[in-house]
Backbone as CSV, one residue per row, in Angstrom:
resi,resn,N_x,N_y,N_z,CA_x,CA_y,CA_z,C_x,C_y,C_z
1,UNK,60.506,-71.570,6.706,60.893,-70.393,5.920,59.915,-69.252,6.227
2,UNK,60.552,-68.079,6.318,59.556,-66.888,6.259,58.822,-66.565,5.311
3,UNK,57.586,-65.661,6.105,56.909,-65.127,4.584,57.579,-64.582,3.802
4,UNK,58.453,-63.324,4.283,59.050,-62.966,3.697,60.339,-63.150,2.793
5,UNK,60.606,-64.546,3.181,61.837,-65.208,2.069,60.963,-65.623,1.006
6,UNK,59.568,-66.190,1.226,59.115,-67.057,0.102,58.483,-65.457,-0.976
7,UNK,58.168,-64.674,-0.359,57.951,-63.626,-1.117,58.833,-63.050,-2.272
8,UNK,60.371,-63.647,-1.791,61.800,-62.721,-2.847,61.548,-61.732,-2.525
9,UNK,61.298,-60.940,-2.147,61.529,-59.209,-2.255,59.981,-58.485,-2.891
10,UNK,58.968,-59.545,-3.572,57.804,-58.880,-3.820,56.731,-58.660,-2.409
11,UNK,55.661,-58.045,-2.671,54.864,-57.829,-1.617,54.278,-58.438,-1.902
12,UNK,53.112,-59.046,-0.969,51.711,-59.927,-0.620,50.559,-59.535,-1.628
13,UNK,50.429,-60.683,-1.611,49.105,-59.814,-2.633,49.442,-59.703,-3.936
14,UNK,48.356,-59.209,-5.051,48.446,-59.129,-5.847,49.526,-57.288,-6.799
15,UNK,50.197,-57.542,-7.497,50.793,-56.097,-7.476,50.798,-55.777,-9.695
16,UNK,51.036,-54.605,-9.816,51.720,-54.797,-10.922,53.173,-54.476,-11.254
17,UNK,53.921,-54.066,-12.369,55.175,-54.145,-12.794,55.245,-53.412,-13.832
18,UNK,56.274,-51.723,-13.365,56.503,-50.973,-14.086,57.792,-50.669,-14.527
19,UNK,58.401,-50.131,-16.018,59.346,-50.183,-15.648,59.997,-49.045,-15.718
20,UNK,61.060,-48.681,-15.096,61.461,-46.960,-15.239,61.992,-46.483,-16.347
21,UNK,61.800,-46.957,-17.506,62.300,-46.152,-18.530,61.189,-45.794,-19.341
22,UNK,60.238,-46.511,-19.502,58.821,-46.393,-20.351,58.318,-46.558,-19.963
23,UNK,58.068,-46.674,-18.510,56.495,-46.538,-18.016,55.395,-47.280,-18.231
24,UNK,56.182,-48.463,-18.885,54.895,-49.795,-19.302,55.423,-50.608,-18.572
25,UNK,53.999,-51.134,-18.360,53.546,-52.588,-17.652,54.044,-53.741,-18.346
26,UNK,54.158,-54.910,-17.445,54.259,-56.268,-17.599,52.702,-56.302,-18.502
27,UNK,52.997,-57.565,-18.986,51.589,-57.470,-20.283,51.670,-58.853,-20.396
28,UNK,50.935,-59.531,-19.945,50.662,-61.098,-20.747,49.752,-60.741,-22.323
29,UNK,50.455,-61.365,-23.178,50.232,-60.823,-24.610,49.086,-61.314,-25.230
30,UNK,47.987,-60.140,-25.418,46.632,-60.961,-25.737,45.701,-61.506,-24.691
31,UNK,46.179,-61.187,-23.768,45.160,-61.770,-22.708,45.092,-63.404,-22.381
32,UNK,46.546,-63.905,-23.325,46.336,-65.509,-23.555,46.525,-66.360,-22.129
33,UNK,45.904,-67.620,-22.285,46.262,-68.288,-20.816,46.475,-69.643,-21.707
34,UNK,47.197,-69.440,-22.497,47.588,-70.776,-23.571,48.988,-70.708,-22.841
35,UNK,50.042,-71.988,-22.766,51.138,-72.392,-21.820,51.699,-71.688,-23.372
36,UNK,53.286,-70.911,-22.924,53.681,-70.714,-23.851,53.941,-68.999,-23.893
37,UNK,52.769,-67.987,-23.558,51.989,-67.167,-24.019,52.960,-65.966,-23.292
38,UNK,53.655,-65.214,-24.469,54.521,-64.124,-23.772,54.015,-63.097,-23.578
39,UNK,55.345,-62.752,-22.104,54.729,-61.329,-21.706,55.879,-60.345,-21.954
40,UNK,55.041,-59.171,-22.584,56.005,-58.076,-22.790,55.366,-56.555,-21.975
41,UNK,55.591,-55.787,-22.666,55.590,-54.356,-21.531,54.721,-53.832,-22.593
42,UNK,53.436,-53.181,-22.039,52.603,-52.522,-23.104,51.721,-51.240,-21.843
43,UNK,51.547,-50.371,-22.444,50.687,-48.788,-21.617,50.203,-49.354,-20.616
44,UNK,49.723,-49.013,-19.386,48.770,-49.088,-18.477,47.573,-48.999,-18.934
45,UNK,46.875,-50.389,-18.787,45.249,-50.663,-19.175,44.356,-49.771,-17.860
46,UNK,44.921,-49.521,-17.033,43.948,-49.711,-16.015,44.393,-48.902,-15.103
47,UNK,44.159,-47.545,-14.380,45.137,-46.263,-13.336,44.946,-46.528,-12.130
48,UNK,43.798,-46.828,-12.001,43.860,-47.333,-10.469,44.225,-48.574,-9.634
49,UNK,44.684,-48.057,-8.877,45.153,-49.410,-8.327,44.590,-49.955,-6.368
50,UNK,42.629,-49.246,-6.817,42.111,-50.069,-5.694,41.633,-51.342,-6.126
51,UNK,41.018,-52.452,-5.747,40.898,-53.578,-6.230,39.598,-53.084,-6.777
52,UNK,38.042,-52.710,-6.230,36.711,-52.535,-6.150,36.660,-51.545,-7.419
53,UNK,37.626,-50.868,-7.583,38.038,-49.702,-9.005,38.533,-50.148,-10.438
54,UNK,38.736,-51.746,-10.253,39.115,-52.060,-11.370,38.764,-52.643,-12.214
55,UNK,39.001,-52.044,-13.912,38.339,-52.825,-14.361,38.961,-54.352,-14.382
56,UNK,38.222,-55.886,-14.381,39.199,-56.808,-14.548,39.689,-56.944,-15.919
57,UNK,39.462,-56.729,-17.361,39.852,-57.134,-18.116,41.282,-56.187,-18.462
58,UNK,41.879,-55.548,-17.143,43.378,-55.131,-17.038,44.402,-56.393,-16.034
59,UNK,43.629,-57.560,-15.697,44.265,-58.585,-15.007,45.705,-59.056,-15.739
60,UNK,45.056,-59.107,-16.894,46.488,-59.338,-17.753,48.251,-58.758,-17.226
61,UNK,47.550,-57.323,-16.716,49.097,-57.137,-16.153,49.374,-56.721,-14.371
62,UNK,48.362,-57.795,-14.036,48.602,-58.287,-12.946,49.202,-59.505,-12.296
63,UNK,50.230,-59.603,-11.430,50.529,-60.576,-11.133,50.912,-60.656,-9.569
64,UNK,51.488,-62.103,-9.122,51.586,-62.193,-7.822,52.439,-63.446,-7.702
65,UNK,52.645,-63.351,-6.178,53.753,-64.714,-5.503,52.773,-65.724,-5.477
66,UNK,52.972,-66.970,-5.841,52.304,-67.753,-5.175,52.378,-69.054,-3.464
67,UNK,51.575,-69.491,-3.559,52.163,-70.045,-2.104,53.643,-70.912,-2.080
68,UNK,53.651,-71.161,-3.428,55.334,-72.248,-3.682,56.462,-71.094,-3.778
69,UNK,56.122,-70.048,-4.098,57.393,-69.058,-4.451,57.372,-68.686,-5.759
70,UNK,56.428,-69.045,-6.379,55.783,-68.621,-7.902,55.795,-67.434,-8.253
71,UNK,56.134,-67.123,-9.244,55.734,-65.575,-9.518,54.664,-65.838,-10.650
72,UNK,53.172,-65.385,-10.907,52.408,-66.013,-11.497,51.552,-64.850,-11.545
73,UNK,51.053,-65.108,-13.261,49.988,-64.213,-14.215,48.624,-64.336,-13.129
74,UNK,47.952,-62.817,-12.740,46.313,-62.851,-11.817,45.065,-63.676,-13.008
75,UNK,45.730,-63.347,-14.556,44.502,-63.728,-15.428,44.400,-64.972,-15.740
76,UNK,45.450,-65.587,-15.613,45.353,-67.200,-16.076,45.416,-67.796,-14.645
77,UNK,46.207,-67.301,-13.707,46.621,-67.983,-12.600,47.965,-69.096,-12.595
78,UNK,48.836,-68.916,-14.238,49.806,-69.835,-14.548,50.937,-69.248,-13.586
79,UNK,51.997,-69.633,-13.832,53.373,-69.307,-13.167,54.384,-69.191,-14.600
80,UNK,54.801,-67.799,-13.938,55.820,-67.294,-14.800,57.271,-68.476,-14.947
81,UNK,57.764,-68.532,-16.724,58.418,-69.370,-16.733,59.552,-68.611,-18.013
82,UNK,60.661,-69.275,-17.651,61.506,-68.598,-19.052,62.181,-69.735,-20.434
83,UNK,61.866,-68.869,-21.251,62.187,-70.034,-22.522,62.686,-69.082,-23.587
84,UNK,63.819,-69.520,-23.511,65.417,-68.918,-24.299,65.742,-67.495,-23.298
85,UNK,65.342,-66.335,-23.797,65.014,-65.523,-22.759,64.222,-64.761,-23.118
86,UNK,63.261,-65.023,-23.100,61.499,-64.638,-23.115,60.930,-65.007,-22.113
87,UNK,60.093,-64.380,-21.633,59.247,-64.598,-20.017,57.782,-65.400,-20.582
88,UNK,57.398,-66.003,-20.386,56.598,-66.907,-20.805,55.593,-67.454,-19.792
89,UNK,54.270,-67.657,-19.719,52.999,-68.193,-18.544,53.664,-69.665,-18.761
90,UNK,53.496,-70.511,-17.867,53.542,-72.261,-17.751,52.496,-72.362,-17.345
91,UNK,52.196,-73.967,-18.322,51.188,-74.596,-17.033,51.999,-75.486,-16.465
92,UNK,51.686,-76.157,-15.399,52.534,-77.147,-14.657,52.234,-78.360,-15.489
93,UNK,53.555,-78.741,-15.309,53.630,-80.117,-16.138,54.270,-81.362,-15.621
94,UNK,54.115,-82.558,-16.484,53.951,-83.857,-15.454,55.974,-83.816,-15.561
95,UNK,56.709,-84.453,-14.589,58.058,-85.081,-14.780,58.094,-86.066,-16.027
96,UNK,58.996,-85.641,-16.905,59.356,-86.363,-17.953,61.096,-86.613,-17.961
97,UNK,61.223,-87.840,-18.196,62.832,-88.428,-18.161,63.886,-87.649,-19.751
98,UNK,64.430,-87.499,-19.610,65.920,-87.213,-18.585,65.568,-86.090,-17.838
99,UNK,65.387,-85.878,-16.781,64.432,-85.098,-16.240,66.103,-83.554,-15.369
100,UNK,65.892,-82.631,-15.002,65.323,-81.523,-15.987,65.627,-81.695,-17.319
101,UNK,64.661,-80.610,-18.797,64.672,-80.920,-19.588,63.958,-79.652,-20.247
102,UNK,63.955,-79.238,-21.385,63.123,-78.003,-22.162,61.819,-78.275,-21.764
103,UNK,60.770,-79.218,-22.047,59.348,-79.252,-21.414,59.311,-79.822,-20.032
104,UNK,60.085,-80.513,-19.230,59.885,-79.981,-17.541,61.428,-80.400,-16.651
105,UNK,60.864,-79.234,-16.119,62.193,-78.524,-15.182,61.513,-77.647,-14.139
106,UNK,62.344,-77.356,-13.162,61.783,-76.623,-11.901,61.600,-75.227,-13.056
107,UNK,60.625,-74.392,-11.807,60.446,-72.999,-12.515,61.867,-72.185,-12.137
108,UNK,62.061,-70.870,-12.730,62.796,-70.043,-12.339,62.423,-69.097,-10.962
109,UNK,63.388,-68.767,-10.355,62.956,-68.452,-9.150,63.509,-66.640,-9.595
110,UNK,62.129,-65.885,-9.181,62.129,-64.445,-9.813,62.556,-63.571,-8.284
111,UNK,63.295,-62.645,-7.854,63.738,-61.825,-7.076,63.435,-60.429,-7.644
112,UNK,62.914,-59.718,-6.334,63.132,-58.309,-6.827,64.076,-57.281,-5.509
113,UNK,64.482,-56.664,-6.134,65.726,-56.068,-4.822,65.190,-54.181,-4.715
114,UNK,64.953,-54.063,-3.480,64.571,-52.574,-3.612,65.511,-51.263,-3.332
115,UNK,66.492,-52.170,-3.244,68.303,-51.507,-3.140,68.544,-51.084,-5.150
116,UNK,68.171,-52.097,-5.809,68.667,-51.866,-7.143,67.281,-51.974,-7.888
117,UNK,66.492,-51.883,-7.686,64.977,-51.992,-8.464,65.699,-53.021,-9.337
118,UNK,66.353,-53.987,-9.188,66.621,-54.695,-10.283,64.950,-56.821,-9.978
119,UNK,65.213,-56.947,-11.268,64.429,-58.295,-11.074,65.402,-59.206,-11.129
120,UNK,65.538,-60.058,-10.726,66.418,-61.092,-11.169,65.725,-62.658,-11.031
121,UNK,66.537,-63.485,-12.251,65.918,-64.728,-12.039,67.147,-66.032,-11.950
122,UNK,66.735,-66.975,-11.421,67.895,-67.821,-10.835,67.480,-69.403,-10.801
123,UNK,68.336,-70.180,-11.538,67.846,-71.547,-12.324,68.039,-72.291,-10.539
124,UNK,67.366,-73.726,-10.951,68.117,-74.515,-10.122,68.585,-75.423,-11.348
125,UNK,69.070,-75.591,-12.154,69.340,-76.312,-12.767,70.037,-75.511,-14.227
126,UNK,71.201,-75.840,-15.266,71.001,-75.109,-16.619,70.174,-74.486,-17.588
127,UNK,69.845,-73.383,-17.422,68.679,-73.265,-18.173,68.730,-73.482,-19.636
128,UNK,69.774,-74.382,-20.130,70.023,-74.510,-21.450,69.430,-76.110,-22.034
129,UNK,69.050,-76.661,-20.527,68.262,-78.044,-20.769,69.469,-78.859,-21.436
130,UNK,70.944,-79.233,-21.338,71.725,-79.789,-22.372,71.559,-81.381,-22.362
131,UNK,71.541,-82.092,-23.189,71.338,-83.528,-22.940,72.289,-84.653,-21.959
132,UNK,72.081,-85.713,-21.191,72.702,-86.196,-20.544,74.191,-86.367,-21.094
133,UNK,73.840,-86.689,-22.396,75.200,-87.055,-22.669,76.794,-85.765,-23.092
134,UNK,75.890,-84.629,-22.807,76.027,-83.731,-23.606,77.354,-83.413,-21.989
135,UNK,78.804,-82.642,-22.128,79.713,-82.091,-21.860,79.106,-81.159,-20.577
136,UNK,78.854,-81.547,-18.815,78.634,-80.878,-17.863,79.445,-79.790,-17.822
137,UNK,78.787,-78.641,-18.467,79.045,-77.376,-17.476,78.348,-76.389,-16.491
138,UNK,79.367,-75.504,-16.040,79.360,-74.584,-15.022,79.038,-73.001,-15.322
139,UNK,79.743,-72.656,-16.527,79.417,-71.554,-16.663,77.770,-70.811,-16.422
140,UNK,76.929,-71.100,-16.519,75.299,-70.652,-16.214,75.598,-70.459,-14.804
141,UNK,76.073,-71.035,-13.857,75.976,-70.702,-12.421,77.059,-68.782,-12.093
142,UNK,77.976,-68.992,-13.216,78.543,-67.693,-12.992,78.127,-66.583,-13.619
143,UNK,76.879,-66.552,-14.371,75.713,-65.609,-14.644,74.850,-64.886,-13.933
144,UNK,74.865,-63.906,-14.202,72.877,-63.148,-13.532,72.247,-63.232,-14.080
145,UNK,71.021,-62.863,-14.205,70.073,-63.232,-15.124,69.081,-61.782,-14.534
146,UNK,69.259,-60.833,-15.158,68.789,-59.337,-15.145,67.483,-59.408,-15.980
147,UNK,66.466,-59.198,-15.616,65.176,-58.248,-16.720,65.406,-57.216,-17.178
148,UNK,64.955,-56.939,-18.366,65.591,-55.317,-18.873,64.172,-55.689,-19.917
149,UNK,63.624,-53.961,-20.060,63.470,-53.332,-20.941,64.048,-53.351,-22.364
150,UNK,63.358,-53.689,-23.797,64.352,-53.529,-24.973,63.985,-52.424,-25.664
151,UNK,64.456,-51.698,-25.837,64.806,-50.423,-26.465,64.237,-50.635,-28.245
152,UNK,62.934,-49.575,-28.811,62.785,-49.707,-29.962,63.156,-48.449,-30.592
153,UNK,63.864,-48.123,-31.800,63.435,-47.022,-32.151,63.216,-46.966,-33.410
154,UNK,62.811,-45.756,-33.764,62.145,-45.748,-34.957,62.903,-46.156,-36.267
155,UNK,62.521,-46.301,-37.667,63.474,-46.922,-38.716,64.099,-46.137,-38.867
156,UNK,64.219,-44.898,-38.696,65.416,-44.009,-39.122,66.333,-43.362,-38.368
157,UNK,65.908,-44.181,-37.341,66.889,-43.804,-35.845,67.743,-44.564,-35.555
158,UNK,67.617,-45.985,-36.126,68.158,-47.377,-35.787,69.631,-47.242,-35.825
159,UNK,70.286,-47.999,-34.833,71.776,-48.170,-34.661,72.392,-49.200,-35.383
160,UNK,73.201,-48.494,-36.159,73.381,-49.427,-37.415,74.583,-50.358,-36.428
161,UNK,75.263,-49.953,-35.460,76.166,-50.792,-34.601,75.175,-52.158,-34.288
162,UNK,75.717,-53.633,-34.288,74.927,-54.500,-34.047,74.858,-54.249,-32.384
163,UNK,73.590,-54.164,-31.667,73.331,-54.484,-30.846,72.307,-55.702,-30.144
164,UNK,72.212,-55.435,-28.955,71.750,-56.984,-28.350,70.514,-57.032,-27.394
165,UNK,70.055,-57.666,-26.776,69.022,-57.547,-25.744,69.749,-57.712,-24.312
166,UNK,71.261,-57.808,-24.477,72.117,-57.871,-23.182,72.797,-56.641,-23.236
167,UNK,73.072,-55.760,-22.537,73.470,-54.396,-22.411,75.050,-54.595,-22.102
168,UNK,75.594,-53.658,-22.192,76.622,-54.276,-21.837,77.771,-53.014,-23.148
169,UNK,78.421,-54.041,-24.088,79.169,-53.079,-25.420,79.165,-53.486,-26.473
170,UNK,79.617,-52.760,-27.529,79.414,-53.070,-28.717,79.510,-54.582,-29.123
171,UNK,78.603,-54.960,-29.891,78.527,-56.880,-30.403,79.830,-57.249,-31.014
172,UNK,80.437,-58.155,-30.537,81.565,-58.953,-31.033,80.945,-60.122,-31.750
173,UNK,82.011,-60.802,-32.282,81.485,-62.263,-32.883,82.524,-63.005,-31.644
174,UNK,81.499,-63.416,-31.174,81.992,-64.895,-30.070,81.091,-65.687,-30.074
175,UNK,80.994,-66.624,-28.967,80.188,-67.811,-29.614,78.315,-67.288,-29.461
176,UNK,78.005,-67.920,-30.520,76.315,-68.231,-30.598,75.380,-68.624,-29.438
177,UNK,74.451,-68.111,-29.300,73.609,-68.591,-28.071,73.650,-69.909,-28.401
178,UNK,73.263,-70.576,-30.352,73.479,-72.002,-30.682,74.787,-72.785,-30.135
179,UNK,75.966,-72.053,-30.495,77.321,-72.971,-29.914,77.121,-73.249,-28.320
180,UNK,76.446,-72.518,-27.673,76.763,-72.914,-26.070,75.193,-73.636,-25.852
181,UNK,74.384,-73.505,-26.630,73.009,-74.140,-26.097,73.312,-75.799,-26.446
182,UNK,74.121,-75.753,-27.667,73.931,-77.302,-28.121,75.201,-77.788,-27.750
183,UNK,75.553,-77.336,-26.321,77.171,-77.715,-25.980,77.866,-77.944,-26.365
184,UNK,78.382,-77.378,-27.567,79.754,-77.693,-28.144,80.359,-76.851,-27.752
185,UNK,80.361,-75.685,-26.855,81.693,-74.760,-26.545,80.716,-74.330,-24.855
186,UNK,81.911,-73.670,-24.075,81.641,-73.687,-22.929,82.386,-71.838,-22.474
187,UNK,81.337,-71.259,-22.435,81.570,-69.778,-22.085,82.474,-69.812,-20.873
188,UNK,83.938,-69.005,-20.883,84.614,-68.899,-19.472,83.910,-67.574,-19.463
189,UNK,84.366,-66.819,-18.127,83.740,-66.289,-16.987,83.922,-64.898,-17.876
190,UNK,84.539,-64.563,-19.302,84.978,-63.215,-19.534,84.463,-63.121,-20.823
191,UNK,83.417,-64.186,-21.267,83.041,-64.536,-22.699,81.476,-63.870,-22.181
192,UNK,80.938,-63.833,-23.590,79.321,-63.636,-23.646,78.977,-64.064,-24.412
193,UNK,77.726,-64.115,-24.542,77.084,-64.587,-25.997,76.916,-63.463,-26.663
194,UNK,76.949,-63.614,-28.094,76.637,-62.988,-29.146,76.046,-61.808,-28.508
195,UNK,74.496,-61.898,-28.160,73.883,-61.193,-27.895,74.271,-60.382,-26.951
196,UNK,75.133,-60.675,-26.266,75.097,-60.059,-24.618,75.748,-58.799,-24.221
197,UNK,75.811,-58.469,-25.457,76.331,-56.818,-26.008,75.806,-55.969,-26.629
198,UNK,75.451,-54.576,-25.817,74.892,-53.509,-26.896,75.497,-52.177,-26.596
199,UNK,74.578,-51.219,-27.479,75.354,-50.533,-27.091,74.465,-48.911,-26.384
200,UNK,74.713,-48.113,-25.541,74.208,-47.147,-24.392,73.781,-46.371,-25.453
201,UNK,72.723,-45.679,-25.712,71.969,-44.747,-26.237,71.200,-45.038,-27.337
202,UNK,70.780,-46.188,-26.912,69.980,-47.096,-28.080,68.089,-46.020,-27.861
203,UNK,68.435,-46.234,-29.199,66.646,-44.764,-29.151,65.259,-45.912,-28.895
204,UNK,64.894,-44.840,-28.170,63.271,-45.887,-27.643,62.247,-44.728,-28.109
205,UNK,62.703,-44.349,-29.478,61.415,-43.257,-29.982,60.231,-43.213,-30.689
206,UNK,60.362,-45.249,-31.162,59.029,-45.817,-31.807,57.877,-45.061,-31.356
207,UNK,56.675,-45.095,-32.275,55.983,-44.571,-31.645,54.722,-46.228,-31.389
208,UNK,54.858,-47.227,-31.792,54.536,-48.908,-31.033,54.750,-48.552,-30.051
209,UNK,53.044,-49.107,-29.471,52.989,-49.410,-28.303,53.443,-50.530,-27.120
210,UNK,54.053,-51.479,-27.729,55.042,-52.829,-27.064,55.757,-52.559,-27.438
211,UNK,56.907,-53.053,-26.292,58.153,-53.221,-26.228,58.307,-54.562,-25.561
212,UNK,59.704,-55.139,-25.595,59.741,-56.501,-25.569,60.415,-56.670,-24.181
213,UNK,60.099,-57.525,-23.589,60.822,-57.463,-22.136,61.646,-58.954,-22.380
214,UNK,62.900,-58.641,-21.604,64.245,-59.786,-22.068,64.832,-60.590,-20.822
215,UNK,65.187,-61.419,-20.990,66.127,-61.877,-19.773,67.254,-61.708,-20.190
216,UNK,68.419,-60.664,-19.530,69.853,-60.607,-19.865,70.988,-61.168,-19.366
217,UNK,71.613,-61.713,-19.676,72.840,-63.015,-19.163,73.915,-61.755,-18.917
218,UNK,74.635,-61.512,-17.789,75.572,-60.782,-17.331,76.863,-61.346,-16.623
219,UNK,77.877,-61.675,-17.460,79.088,-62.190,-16.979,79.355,-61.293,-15.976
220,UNK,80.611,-62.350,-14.839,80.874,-61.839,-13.984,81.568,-60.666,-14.595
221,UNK,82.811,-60.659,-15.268,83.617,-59.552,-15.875,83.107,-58.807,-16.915
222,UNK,81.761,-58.973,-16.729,81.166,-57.650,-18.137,81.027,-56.547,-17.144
223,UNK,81.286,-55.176,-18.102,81.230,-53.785,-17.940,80.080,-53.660,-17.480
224,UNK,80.559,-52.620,-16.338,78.787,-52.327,-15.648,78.095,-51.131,-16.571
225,UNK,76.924,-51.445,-16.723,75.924,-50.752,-17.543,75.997,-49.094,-17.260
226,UNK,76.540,-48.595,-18.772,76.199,-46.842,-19.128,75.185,-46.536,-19.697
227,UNK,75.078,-45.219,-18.447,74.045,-44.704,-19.471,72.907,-44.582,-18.103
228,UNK,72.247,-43.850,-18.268,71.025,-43.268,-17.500,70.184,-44.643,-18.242
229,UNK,69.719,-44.261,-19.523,68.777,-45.010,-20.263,68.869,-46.550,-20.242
230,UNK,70.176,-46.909,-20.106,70.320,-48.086,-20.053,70.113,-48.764,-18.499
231,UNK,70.822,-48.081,-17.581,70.534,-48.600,-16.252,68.432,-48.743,-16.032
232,UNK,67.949,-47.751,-16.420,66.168,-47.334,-16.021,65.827,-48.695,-16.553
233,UNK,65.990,-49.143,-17.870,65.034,-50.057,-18.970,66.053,-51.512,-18.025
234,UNK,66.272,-51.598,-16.472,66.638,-52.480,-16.058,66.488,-52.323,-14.868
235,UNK,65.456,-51.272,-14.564,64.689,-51.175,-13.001,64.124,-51.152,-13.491
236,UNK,62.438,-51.390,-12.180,61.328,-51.946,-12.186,60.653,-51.534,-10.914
237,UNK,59.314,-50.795,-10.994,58.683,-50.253,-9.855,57.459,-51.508,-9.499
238,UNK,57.616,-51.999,-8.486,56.303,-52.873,-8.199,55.481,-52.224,-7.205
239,UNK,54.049,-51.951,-8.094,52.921,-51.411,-6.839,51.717,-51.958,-7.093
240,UNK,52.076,-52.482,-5.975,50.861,-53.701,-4.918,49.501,-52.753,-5.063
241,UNK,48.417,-54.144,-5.001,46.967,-53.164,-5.272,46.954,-53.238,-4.041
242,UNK,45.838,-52.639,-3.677,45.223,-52.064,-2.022,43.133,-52.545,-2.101
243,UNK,43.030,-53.017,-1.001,41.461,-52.823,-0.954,41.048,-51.642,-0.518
244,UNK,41.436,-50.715,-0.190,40.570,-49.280,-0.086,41.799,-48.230,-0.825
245,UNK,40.687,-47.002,-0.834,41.251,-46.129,-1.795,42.737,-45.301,-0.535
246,UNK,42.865,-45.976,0.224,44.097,-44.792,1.194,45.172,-45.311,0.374
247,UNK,46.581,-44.212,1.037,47.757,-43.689,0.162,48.322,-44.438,-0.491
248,UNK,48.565,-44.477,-1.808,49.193,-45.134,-2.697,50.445,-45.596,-1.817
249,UNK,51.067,-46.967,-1.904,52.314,-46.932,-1.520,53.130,-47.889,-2.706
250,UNK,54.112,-46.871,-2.753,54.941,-47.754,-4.119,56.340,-48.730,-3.289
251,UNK,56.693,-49.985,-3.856,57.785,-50.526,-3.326,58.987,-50.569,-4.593
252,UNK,60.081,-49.889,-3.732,60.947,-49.716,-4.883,61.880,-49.357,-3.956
């Protein structure tokens, strides 16, 4: 395999992760290197981006490929992992029977595309962990699995329309992330979950400094994303550090 396949679309080296609607960084939360430990999008700790210029206690929102195809936190050195859809540090863990399973399963494999600044992540397996005995389905393979930006706004701005951390249109009642996680119902190709609907001009005027970064489930037949605001908070600028101070180069 090439370097460049095992890379996905990131660059060598260590980089960080911005995103185009707010301008915040990937953030391992707290600085934690506890397995578990989420990352969301919080200000730029740190402006420069020579290595010899930095301070380290901005590592937190640094990250990188690793030699397996890892996408993995610079401060802990864990590998990025997803749980429900929250981005989450792993530590590696031993094979446990019925094996994949909620505590071990291959990692998610993270892509970045510089055609769509989009991230994307891609199971080898259900990421719903369902039990052996539990009704084999398919639907998860006819998903994307998009990063996005979540939109806060202030209490008196709030959209009283239910919306979701999946972009997309206004929230219906269809089935529960619960009905399809605990396999009793099986999403066809034109269904979503609950969540997997919101709605375009959702206000990001909080004045909180985090915002929550999501994994979004995108049916094949869902509406492609409106909205300026909505497409940005679902690109992502990655720029690689450099050992000397010459020209910034951004990949996007």
């Amino acid at each position: 395999m090439s370097a460049n396949a095992q890379l996905y679309g990131f660059p060598p080296g260590y980089f960080v992760i911005r995103n185009l609607a707010n301008g915040r960084l990937w953030d391992v939360c707290g600085d934690d290197v506890e397995d578990g430990a989420e990352i969301l999008l919080w200000p730029e700790k740190e402006k420069s981006l020579v290595e010899t210029l930095r301070n380290p206690e901005a590592n937190n929102q640094v990250f990188f490929i690793d030699t397996s195809g890892a996408l993995c936190s610079r401060s802990s050195g864990h590998a990025i992992d997803i749980e429900e859809d929250r981005l989450v540090i792993r530590h590696r863990r031993p094979i446990s029977q019925p094996y994949p399973n909620e505590y071990s399963h291959p990692l998610p494999r993270f892509s970045y595309s510089r055609e769509t600044q989009h991230i994307t992540a891609s199971f080898q397996c259900d990421p719903a962990y369902p039990p052996p005995a539990a009704q084999t389905s398919t639907a998860w393979m006819r998903k994307t699995y998009v990063l996005s930006s979540i939109p806060m706004p202030k209490p008196n701005s709030a959209v009283v329309t239910p919306i979701s951390f999946f972009s997309g249109g206004t929230a219906q009642r269809k089935a529960t992330p619960e009905d399809v996680f605990s396999g009793d119902i099986d999403l066809t190709e034109d269904e979503t979950l609950e969540q997997d609907r919101g709605v375009e001009g959702d206000a990001d005027d909080s004045s909180e400094l985090l915002r929550k970064l999501r994994v979004l489930t995108i049916g094949q037949r869902d509406a492609p994303t409106e909205g300026e605001s909505a497409r940005k908070r679902r690109q992502w600028q990655i720029l690689p550090l450099r050992t000397s101070a010459a020209h910034r180069r951004l990949l996007k």
